[in-house]
C-alpha positions as a Markdown table, in Angstrom:
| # | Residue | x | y | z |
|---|---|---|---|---|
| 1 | Unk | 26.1 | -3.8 | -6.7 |
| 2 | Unk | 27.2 | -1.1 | -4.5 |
| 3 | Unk | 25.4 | 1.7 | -6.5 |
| 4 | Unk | 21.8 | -0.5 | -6.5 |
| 5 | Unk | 22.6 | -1.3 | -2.3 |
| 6 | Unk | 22.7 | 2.1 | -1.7 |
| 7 | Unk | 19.3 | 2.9 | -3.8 |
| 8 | Unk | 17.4 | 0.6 | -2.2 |
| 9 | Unk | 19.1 | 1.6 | 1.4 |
| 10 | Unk | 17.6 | 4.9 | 0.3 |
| 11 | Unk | 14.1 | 3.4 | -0.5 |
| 12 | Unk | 13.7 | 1.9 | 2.7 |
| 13 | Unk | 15.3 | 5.1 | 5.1 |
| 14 | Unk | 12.0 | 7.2 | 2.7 |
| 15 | Unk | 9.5 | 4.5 | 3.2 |
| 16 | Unk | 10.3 | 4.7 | 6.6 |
| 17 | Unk | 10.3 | 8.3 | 7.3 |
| 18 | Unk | 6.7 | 8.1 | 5.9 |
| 19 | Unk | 5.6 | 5.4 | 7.8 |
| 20 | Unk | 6.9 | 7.2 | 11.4 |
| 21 | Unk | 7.3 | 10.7 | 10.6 |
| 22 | Unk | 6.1 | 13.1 | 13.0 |
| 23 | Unk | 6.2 | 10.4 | 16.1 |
| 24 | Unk | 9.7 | 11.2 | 17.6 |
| 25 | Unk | 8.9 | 10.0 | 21.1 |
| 26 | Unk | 6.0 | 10.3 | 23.6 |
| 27 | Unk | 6.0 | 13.8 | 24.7 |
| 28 | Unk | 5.8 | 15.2 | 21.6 |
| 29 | Unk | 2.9 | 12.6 | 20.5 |
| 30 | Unk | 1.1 | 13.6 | 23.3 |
| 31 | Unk | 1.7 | 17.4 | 22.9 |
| 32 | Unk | 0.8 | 17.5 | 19.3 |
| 33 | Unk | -2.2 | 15.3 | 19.5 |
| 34 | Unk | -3.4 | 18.1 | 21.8 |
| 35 | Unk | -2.9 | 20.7 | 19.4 |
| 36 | Unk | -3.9 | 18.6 | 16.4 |
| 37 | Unk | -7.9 | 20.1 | 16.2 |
| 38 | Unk | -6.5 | 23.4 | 16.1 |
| 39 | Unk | -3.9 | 22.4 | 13.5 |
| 40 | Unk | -4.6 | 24.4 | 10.2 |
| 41 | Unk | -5.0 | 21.9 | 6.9 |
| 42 | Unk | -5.8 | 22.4 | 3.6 |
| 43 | Unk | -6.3 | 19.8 | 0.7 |
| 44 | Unk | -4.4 | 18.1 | -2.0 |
| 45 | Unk | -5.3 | 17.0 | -5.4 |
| 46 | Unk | -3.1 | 15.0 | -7.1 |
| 47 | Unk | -2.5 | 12.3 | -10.1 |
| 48 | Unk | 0.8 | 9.6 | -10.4 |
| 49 | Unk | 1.4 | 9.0 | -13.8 |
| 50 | Unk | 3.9 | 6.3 | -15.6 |
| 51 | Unk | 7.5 | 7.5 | -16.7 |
| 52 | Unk | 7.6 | 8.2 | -20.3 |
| 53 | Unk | 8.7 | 5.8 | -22.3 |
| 54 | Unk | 8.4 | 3.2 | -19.2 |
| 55 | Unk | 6.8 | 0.1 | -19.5 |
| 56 | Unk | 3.9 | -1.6 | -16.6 |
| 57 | Unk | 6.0 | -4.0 | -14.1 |
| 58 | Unk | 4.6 | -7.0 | -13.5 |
| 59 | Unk | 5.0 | -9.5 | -10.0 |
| 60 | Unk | 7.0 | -12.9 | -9.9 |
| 61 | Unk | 5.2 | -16.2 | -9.7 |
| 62 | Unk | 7.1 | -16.0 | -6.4 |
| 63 | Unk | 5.9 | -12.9 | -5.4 |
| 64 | Unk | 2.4 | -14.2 | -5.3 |
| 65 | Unk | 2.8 | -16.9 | -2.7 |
| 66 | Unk | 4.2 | -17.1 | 1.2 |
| 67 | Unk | 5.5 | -20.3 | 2.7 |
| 68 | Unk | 4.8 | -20.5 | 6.2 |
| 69 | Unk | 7.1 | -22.4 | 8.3 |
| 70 | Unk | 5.0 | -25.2 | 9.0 |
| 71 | Unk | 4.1 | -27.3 | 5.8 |
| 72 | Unk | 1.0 | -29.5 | 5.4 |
| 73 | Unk | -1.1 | -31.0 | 3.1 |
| 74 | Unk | -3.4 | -28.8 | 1.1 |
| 75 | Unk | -6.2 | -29.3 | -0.9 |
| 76 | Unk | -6.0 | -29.0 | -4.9 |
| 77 | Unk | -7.1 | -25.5 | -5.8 |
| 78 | Unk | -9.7 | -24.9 | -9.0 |
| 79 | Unk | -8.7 | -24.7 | -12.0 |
| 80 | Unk | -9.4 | -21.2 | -13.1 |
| 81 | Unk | -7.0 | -19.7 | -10.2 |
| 82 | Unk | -4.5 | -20.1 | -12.6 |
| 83 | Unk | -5.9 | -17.5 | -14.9 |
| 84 | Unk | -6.4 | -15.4 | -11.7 |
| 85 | Unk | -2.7 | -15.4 | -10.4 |
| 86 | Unk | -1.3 | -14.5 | -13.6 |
| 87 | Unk | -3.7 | -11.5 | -13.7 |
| 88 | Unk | -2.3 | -10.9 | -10.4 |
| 89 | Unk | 1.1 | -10.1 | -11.6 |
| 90 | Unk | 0.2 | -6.7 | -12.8 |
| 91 | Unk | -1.9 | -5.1 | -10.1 |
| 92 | Unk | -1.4 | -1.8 | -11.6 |
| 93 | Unk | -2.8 | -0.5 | -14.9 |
| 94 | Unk | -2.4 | 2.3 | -16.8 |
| 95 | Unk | -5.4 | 4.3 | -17.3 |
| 96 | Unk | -6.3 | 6.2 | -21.4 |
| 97 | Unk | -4.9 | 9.2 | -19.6 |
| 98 | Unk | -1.4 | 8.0 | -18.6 |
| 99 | Unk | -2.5 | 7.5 | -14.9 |
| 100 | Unk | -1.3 | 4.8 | -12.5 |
| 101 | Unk | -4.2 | 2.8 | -10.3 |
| 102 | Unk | -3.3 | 1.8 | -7.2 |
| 103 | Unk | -0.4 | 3.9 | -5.6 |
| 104 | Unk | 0.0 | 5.2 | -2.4 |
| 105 | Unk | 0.6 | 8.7 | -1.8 |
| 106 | Unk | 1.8 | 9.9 | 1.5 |
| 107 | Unk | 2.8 | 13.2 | 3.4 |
| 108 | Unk | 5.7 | 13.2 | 5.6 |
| 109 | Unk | 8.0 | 15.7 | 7.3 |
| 110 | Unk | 5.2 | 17.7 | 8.7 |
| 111 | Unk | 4.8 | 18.6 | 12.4 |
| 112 | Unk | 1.0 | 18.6 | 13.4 |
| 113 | Unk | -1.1 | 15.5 | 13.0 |
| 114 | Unk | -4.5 | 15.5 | 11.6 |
| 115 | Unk | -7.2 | 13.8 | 13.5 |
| 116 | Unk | -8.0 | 10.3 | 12.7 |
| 117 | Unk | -11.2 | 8.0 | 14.0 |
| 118 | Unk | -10.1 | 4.5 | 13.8 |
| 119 | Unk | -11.8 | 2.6 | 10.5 |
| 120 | Unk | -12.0 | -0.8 | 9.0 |
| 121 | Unk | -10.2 | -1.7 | 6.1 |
| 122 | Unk | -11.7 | -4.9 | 4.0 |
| 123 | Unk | -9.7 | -7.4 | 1.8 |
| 124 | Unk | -11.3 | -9.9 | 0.1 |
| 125 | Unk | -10.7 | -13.3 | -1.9 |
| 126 | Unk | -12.8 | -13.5 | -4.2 |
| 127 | Unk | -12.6 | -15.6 | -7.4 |
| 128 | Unk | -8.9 | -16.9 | -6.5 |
| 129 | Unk | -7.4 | -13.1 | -5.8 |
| 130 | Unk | -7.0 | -10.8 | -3.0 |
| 131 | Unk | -9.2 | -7.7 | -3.8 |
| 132 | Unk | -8.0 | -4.6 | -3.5 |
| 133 | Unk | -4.6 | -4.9 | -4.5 |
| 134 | Unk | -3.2 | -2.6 | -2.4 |
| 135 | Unk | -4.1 | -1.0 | 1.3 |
| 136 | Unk | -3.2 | 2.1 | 2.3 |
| 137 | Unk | -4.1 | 2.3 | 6.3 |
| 138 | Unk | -3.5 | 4.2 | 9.9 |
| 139 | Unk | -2.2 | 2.7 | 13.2 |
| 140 | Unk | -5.1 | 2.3 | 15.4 |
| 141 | Unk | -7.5 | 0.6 | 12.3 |
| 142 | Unk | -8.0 | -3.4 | 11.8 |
| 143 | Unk | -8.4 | -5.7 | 9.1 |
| 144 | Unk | -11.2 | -7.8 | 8.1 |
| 145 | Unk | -10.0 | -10.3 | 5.7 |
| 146 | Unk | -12.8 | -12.6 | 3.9 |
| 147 | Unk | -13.2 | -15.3 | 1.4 |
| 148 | Unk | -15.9 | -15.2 | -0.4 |
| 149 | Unk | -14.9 | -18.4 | -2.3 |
| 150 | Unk | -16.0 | -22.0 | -1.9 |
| 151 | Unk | -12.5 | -23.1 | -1.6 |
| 152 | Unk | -10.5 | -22.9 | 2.0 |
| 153 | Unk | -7.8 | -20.3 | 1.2 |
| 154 | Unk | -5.0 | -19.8 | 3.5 |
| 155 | Unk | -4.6 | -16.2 | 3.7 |
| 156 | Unk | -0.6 | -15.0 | 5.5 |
| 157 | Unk | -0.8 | -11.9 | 7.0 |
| 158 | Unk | 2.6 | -10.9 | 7.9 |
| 159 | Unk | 5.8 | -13.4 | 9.4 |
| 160 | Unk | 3.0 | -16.8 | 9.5 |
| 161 | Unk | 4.5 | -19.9 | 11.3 |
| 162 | Unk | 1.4 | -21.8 | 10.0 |
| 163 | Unk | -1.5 | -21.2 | 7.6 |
| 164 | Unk | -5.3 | -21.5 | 8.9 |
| 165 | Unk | -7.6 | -22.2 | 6.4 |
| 166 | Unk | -10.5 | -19.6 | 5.8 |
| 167 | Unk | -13.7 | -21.2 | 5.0 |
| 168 | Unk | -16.0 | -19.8 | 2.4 |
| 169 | Unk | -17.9 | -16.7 | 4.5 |
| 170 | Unk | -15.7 | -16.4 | 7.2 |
| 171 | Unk | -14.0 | -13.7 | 8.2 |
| 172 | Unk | -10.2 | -12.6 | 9.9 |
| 173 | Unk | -9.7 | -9.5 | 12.0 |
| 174 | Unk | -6.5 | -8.0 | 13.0 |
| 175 | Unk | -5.0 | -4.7 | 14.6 |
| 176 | Unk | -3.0 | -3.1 | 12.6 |
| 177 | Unk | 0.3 | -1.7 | 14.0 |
| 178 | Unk | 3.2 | 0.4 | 11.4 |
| 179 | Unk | 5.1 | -1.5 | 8.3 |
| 180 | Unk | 5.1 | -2.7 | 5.9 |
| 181 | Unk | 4.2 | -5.7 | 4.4 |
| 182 | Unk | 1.8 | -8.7 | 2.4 |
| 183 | Unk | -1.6 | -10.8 | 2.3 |
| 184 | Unk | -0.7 | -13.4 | 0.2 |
| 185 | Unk | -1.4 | -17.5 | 0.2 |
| 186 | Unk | 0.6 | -20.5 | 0.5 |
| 187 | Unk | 2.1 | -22.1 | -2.7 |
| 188 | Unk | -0.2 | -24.9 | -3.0 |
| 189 | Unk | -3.1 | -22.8 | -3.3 |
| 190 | Unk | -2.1 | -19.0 | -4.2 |
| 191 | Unk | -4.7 | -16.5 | -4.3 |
| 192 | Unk | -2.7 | -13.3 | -5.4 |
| 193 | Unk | -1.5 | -10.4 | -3.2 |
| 194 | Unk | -2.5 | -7.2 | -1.5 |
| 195 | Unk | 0.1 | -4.7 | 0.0 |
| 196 | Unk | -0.2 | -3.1 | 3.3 |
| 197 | Unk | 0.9 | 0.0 | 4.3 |
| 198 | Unk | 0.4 | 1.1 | 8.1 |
| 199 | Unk | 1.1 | 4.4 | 8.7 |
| 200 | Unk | 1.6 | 6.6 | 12.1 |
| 201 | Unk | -0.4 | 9.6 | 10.5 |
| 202 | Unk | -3.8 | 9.4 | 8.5 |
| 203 | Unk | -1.9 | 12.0 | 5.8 |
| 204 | Unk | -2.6 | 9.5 | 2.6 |
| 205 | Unk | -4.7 | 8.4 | 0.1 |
| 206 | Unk | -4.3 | 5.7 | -3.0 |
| 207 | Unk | -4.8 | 6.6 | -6.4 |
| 208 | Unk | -8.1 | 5.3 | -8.3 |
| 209 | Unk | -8.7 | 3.7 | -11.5 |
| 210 | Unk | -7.8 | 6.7 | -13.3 |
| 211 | Unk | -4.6 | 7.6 | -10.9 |
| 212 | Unk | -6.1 | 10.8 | -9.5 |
| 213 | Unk | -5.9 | 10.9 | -5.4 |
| 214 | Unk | -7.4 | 13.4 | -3.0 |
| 215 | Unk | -6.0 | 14.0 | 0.5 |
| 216 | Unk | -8.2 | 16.3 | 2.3 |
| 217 | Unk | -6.7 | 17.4 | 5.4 |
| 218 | Unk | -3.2 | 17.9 | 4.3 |
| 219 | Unk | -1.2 | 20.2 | 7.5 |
| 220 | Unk | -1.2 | 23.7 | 6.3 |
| 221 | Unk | 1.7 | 26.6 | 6.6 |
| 222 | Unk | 4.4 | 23.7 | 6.2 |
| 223 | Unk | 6.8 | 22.2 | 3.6 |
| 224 | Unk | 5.7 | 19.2 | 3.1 |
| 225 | Unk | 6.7 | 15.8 | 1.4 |
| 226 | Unk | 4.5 | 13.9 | -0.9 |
| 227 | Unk | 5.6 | 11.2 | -2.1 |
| 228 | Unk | 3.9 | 8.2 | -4.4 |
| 229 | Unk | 5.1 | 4.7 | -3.7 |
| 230 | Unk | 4.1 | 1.1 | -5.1 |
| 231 | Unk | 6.5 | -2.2 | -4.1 |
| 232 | Unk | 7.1 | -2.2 | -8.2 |
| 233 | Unk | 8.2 | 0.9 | -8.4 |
| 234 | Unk | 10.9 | 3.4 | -7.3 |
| 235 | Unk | 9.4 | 6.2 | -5.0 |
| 236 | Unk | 8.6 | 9.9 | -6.7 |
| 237 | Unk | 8.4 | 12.6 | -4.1 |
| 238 | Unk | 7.8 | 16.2 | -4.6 |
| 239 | Unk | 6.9 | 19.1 | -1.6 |
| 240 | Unk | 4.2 | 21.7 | -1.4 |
| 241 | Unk | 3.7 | 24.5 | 1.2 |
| 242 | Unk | -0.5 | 25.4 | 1.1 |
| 243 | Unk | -2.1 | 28.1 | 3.0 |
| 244 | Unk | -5.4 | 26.7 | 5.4 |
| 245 | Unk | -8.4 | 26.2 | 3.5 |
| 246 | Unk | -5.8 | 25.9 | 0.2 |
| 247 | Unk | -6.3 | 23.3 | -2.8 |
| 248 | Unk | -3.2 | 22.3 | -4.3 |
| 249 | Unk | -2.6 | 20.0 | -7.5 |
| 250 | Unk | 0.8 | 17.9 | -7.7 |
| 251 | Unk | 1.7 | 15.6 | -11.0 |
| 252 | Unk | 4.4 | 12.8 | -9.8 |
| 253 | Unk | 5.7 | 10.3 | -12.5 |
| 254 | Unk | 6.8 | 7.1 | -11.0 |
| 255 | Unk | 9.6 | 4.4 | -12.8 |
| 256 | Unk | 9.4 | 1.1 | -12.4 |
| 257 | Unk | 11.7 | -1.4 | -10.4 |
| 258 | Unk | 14.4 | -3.2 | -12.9 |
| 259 | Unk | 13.9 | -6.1 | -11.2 |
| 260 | Unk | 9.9 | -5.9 | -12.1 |
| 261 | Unk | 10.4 | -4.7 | -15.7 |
| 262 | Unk | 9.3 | -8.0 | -18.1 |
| 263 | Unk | 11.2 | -8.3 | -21.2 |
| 264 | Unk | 10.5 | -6.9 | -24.7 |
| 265 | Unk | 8.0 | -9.4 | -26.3 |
């Protein structure tokens, strides 16, 4: 117990340093944002790859579903979400070539910030799951969540004293601010999970169906930190120091949670 406290102590001191690297108080925001379109960057390609010998992890039934505080009555979901939350459980797949879909990959421990114009970020519920299964975003962007089912879901975004039901075409916007954290549904009518990651610096990317990622204005003339990270795994990291106008390539193999790990069939 003491051994796996101090892991995941670990796990959450990185996954903070990535979330709020770089932002150690306001003068030095201030002074580096005026630097930052002079900053040199170069680019990172990069693929996250399963463990040897590892097997995928897979979510919880209870991972998939956030009571709010405030109970009510809920409608009887259709049928075939029950197919769609057990596809759920294993939002990351393993491509022919070895490569993980899904994972974020972040920079940290750098000390000029890249520009960043504010974007949107869509999730949508659609045929009883939250699509995409994982959001990788910057303080300063929103949030536009939408079901594009016939069925009233009640998407949670974050610490929820209540549910409000989302009727089929309409739409929920929010700010979003650094952390970490889960779209999910109520119990009564679960629609999957997407997790969100905020971060105080637009140095990330998430891998595609293959596992590949691009980041394309990594800071330049630095050591930096790169590290891969997925809530069913443990974190990989690895550090690369590129000249401006650099490409670099990074391979980082990521093993998955015990906790997460389904037994042998």
């Amino acid at each position: 117990m003491p051994e796996q406290f101090a892991r995941n102590s670990r796990s959450w001191v990185l996954i903070a340093g990535l979330l709020f690297m770089g932002q150690t108080g306001c003068q030095a925001r201030v002074a580096e944002r005026l630097r930052v379109s002079k900053a040199p960057t170069a680019s990172l390609l990069g693929e996250v790859r399963l463990a040897p010998h590892a097997r995928l992890p897979a979510y919880t039934a209870i991972d998939l579903a956030r009571r709010p505080l405030q109970l009510h009555e809920q409608p009887q979901p259709p049928s075939e979400c029950d197919a769609a939350n057990r596809r759920s459980r294993t939002p990351v797949q393993r491509a022919d070539s070895g490569g993980l879909n899904g994972i974020a990959v972040a920079a940290s421990d750098f000390t000029h910030t890249p520009h960043h114009k504010p974007r949107e970020h869509r999730v949508v519920i659609e045929h009883c799951q939250l699509k995409p299964a994982l959001v990788a975003a910057t303080s300063g962007d929103t949030l536009t969540v939408e079901n594009r089912d016939s069925y009233a879901f009640e998407p949670l975004v974050g610490p929820s004293y209540y549910a409000t039901a989302l009727p089929s075409h309409e739409r929920l916007k929010l700010p979003l601010e650094p952390g970490i954290d889960a779209i999910q549904c109520s119990p009564g009518a679960p629609c999957g999970r997407t997790d969100l990651l905020v971060f105080m610096h637009p140095v990330h990317a998430v891998t595609d169906a293959i596992g590949k990622f691009h980041i394309d204005a990594l800071p330049a003339q630095e050591l930096v930190r790169i590290t891969a990270w997925h809530p069913l795994f443990e974190p990989s990291e690895t550090f690369v120091w590129l000249e401006p106008g650099e490409q670099g390539h990074v391979v980082l193999e990521l093993q998955p949670k015990a906790r997460f790990v389904p037994p042998p069939p």
